[in-house]
Structure formats: C-alpha cells, structure tokens
MARLUM-963385 format. One record per residue: residue in three letters; chain; x, y, z of N, C-alpha, C, CB in turn. Coordinates in pm, 1 decimal, always signed. Glycine has a CB too. Example, Ala and Ser with C-alpha at 12.3 -4.5 7.8 and 13.67 -1.06 7.14 Angstrom:
# residues 2
(pt Ala,A,(+1319.0,-569.0,+780.0),(+1230.0,-450.0,+780.0),(+1320.0,-330.0,+780.0),(+1130.8,-447.3,+904.6))
(pt Ser,A,(+1285.0,-225.0,+708.0),(+1367.0,-106.0,+714.0),(+1290.0,+3.0,+787.0),(+1408.4,-59.8,+572.5))
//
This chain:
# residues 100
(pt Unk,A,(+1200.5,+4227.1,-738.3),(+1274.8,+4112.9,-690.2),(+1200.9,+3985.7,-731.7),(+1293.7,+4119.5,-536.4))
(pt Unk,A,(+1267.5,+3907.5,-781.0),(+1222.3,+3730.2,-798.2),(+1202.5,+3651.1,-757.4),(+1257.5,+3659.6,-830.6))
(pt Unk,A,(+1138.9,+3629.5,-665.1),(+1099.0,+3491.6,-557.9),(+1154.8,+3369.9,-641.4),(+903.0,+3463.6,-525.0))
(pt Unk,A,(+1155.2,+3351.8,-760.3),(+1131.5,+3201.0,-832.5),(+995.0,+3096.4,-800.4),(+1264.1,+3110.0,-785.4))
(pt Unk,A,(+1060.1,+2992.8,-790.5),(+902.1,+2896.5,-774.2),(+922.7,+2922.5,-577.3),(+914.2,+2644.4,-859.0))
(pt Unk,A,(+782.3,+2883.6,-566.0),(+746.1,+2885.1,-427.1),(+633.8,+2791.7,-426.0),(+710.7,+3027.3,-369.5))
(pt Unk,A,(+666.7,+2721.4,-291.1),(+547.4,+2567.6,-286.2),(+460.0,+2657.4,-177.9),(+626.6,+2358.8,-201.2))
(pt Unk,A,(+301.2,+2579.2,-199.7),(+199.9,+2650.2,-149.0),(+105.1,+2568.9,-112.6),(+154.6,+2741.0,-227.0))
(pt Unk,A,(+37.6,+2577.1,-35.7),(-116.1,+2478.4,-3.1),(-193.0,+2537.8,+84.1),(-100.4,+2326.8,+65.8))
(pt Unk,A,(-314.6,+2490.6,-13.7),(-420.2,+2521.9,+47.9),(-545.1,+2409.8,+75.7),(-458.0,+2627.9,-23.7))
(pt Unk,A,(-579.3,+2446.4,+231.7),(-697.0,+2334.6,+284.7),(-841.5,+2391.3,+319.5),(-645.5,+2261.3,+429.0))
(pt Unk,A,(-920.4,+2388.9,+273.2),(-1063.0,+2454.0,+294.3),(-1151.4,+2311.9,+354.2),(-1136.3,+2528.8,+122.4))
(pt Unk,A,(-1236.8,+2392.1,+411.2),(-1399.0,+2357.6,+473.3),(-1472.6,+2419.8,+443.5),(-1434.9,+2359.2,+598.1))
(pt Unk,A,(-1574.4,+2368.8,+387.7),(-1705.9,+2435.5,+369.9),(-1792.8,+2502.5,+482.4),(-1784.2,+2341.9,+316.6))
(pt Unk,A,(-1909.3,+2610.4,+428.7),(-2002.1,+2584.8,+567.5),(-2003.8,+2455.9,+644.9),(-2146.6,+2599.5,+534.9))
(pt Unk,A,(-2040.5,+2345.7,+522.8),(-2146.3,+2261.2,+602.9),(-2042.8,+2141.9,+675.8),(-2282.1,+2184.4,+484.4))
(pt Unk,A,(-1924.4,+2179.0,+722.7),(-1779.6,+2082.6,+750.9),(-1786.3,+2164.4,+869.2),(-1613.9,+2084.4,+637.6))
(pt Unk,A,(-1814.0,+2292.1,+923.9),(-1723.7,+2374.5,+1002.2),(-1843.3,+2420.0,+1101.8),(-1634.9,+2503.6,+911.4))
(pt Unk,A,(-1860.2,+2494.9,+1227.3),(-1933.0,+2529.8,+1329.8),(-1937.0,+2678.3,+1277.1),(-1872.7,+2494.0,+1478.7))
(pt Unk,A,(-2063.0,+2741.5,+1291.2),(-2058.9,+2880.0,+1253.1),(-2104.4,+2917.0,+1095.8),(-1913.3,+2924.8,+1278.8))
(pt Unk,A,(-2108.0,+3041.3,+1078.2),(-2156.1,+3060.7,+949.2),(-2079.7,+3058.9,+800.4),(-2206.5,+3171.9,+964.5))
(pt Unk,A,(-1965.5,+3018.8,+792.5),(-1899.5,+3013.6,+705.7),(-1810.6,+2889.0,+704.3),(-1847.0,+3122.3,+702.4))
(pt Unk,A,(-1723.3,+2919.4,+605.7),(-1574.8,+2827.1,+645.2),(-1461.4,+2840.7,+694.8),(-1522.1,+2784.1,+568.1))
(pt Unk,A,(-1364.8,+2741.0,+664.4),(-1227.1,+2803.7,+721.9),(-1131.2,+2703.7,+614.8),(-1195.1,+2775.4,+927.7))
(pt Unk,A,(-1028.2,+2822.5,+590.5),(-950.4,+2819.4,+523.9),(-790.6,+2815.8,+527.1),(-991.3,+2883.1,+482.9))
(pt Unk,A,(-750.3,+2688.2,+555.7),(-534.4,+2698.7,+574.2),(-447.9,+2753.8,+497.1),(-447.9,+2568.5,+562.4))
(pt Unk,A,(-437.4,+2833.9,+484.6),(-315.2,+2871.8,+357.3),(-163.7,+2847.4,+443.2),(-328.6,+3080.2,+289.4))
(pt Unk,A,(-58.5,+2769.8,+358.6),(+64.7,+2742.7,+384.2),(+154.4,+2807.7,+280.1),(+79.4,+2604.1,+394.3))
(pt Unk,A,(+254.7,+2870.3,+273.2),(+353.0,+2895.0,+193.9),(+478.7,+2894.6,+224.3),(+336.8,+2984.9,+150.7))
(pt Unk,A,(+587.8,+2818.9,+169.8),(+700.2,+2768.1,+239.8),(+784.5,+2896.3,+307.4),(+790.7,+2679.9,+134.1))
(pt Unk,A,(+765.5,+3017.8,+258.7),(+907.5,+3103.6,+332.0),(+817.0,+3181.9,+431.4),(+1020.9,+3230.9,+209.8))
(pt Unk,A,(+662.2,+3204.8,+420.0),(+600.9,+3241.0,+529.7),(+533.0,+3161.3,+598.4),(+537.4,+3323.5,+512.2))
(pt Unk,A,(+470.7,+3045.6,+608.6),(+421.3,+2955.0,+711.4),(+293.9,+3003.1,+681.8),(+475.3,+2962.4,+866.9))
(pt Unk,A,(+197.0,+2968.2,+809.9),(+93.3,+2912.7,+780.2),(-16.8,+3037.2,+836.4),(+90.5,+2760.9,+843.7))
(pt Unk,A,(-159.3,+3090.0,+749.5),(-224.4,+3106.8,+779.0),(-368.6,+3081.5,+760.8),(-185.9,+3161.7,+781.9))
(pt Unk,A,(-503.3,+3195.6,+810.5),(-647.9,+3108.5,+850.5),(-698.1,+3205.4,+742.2),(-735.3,+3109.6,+1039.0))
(pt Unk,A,(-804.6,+3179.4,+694.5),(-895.2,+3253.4,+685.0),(-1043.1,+3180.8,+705.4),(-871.5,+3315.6,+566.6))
(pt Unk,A,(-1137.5,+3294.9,+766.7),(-1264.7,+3248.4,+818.7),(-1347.7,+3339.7,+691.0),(-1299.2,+3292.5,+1007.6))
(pt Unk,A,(-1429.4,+3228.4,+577.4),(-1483.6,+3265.5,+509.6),(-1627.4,+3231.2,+493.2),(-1419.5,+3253.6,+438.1))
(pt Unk,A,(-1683.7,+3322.5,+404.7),(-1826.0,+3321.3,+388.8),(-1887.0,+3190.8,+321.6),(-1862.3,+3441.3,+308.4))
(pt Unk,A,(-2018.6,+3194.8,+276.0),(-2085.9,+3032.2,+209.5),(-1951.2,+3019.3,+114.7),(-2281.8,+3036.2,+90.2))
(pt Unk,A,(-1900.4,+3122.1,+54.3),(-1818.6,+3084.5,-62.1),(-1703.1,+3052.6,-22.3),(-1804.1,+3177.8,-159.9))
(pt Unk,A,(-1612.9,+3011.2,-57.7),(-1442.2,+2966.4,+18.0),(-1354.4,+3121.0,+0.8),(-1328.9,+2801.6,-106.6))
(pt Unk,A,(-1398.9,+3190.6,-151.8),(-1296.6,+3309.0,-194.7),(-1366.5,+3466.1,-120.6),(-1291.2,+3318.1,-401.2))
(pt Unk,A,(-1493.0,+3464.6,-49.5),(-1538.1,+3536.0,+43.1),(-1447.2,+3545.8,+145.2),(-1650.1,+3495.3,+80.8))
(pt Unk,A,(-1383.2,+3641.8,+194.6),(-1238.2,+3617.1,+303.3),(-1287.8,+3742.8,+410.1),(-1034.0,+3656.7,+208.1))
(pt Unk,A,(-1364.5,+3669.6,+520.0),(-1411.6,+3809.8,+641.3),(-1299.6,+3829.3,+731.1),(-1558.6,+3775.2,+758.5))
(pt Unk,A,(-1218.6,+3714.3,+735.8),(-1081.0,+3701.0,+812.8),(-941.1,+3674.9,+765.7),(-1093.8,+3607.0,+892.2))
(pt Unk,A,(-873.1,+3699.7,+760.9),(-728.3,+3663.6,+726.2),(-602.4,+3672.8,+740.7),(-712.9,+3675.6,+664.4))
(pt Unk,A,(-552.4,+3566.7,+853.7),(-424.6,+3609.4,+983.9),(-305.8,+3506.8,+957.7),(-487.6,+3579.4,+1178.1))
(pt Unk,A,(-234.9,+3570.5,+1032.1),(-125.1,+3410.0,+1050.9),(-174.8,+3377.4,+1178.5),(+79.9,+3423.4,+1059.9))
(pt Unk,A,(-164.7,+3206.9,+1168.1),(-137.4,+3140.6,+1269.9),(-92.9,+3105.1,+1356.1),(-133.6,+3109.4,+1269.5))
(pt Unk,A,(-91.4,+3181.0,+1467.1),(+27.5,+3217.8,+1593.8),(+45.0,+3103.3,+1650.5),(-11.0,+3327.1,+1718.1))
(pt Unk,A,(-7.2,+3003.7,+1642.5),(-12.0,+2884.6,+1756.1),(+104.9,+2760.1,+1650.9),(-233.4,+2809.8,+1792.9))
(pt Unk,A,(+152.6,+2752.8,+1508.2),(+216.8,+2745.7,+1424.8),(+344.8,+2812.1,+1404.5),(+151.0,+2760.5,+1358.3))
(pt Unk,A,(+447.6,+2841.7,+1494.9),(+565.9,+2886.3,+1488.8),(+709.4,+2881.8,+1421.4),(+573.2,+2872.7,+1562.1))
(pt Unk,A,(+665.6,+2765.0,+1296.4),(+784.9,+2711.5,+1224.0),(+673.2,+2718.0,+1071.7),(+862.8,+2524.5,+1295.4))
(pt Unk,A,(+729.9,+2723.1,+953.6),(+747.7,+2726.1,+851.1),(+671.6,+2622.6,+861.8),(+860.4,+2739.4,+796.5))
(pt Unk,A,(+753.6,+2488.3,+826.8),(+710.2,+2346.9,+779.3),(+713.5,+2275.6,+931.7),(+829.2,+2267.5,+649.1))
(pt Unk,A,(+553.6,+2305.8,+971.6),(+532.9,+2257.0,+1122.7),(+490.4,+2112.5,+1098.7),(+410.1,+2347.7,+1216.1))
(pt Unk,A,(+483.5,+2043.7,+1208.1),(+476.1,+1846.5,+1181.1),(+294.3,+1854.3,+1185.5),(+574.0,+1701.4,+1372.6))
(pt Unk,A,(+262.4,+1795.5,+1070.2),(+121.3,+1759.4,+1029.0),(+35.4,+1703.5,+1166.1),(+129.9,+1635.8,+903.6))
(pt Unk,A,(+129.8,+1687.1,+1244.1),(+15.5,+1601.3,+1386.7),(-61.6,+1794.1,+1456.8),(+187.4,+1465.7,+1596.8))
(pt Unk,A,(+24.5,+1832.4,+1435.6),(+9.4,+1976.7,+1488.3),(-65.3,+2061.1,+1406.3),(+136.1,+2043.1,+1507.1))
(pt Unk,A,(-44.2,+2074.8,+1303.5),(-118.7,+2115.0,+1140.8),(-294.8,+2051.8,+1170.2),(-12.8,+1992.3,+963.8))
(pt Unk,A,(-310.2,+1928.7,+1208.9),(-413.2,+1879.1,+1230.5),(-475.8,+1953.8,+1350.2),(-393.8,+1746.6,+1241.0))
(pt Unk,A,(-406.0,+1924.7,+1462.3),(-462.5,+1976.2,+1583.0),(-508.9,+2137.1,+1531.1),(-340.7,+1968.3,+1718.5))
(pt Unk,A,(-436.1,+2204.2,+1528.8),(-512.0,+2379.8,+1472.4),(-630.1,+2378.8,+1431.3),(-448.8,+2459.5,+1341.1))
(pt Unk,A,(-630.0,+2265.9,+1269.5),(-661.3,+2308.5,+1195.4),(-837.1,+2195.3,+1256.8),(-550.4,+2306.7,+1055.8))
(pt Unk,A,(-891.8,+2161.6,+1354.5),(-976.6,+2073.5,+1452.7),(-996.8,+2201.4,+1537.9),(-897.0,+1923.6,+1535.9))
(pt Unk,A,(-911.4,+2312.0,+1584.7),(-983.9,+2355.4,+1654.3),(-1023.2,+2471.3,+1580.7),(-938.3,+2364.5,+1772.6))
(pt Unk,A,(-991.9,+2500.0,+1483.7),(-1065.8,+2621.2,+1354.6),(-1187.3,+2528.4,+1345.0),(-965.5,+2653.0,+1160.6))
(pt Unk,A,(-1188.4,+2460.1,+1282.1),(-1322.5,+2422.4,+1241.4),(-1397.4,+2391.8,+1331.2),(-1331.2,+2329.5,+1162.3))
(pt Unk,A,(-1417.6,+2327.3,+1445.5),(-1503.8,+2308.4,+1531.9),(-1545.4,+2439.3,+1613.3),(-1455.4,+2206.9,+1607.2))
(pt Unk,A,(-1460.2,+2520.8,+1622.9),(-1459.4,+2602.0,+1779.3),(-1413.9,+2773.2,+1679.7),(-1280.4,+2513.7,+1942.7))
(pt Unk,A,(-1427.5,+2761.1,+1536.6),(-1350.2,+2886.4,+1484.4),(-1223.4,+2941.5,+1580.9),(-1462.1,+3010.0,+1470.2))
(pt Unk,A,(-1183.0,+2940.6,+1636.2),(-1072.1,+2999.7,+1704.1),(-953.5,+2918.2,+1691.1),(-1101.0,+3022.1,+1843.2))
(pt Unk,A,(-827.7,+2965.4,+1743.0),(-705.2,+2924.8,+1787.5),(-681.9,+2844.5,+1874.3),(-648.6,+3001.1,+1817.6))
(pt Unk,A,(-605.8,+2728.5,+1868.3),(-578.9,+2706.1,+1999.4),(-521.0,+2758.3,+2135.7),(-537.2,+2642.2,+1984.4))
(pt Unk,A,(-472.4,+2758.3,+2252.8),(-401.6,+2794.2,+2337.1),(-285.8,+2789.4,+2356.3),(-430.4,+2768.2,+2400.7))
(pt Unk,A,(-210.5,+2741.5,+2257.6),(-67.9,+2666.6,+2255.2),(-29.9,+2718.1,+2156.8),(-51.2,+2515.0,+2247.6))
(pt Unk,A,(+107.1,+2695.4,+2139.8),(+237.1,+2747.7,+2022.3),(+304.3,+2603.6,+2032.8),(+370.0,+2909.4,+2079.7))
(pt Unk,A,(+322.0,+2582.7,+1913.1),(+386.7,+2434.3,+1878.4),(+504.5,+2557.4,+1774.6),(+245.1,+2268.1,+1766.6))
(pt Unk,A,(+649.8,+2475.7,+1838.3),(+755.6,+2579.9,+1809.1),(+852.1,+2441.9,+1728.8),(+835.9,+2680.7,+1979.6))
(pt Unk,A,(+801.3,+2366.3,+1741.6),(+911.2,+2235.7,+1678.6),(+852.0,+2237.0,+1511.2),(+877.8,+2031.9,+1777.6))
(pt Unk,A,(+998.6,+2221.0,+1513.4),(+947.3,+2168.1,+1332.9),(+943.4,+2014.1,+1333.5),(+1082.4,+2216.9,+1185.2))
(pt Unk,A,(+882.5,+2023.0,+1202.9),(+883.4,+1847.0,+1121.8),(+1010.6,+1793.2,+1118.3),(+837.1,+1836.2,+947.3))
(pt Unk,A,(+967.1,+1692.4,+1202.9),(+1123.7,+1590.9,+1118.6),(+1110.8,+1586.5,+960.2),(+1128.1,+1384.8,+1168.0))
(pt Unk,A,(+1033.4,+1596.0,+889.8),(+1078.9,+1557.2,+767.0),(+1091.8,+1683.3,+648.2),(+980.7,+1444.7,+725.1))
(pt Unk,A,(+1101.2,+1801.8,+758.5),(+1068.6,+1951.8,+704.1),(+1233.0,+1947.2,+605.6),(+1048.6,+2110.3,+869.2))
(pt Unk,A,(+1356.2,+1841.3,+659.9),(+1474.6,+1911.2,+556.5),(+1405.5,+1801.7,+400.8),(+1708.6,+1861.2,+629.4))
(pt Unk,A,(+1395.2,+1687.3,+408.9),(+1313.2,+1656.9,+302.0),(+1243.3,+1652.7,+207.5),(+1290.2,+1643.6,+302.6))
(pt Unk,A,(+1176.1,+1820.3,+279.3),(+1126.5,+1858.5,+178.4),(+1154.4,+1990.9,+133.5),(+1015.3,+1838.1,+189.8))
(pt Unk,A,(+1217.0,+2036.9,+191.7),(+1300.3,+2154.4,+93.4),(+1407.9,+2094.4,+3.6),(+1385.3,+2271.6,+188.9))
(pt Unk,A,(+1454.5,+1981.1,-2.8),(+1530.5,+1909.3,-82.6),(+1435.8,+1848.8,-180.9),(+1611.9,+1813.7,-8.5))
(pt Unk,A,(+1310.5,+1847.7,-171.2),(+1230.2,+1765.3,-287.1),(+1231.4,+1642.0,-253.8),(+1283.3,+1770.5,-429.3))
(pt Unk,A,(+1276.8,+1538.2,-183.7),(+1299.7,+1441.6,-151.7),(+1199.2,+1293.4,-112.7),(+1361.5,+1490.8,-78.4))
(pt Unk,A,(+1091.8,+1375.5,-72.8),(+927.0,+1343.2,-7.1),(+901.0,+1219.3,-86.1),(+785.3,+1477.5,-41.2))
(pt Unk,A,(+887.0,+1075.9,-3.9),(+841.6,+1023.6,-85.0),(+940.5,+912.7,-147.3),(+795.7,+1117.1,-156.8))
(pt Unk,A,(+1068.8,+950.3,-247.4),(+1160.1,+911.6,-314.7),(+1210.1,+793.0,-246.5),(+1246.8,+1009.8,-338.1))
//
C-alpha cells in the first residue's frame, strides 16, 4: 500500500538540555500523532519509544506540544493530563495553507 508524501517532525534534546542520563526525543507524524523517545548521549540511541498519551489529537495546539514536551525534559516523564483539543490552525495545515 502507498502512503504518498507524509509530513513529519522531529524535536530533540541533548544530554546536556534534559535531567537524567540521556535525551529526549518528539517524533510527530501527521496520520499518527505524536511520540517520545528517551535516548542515550547519542539522539539515534533509542532506550525508549512510546506514543504520547497525554497528546490525544494528531495536530495538537503547540501551547500543549510545549507543555509535554517541559515536562519530558525536565522531569523525563509524562504529564498527568490528556489535552484532547486540537489546534485551531490544525485545518490549515492539512490544506498547506500555514503562513500564506
């Protein structure tokens, strides 16, 4: 089967950005959403690698994207919460629109 193109991102921290012995790593991909990985000195070292339960929408609003991604790095863990709203500007950008 053919996926075609698929938009993707990725956000890393180093050790020396993050609490603990490694880093942490966001992976986003538009038809599955968002997950962590908790990695070694190197970024492509992967000791962990989950979805993000507290991230409940695809294209979740960046204020929330932030918050997670503050308590990975400081505290390695998850937050306590599920943020279930999407982005206002999530139809935008499945239209390409971002920006224009």
């Amino acid at each position: 089967m053919e996926r075609g193109l698929t938009t993707y991102m990725t956000l890393a921290w180093d050790v020396s950005r993050t609490s603990g012995q490694g880093g942490i790593r966001l992976d986003w991909e538009e038809r599955q959403g968002w997950y962590y990985a908790l990695t070694g000195l190197n970024s492509y070292d992967v000791l962990l690698y989950t979805v993000i339960t507290a991230l409940r929408t695809p294209i979740a609003d960046p204020e929330r994207v932030a918050d997670v991604a503050e308590e990975l790095v400081r505290f390695r863990r998850l937050p306590d919460v599920e943020y279930r709203e999407g982005w206002d500007g999530a139809q935008e950008v499945r239209a390409g629109r971002v920006g224009s």
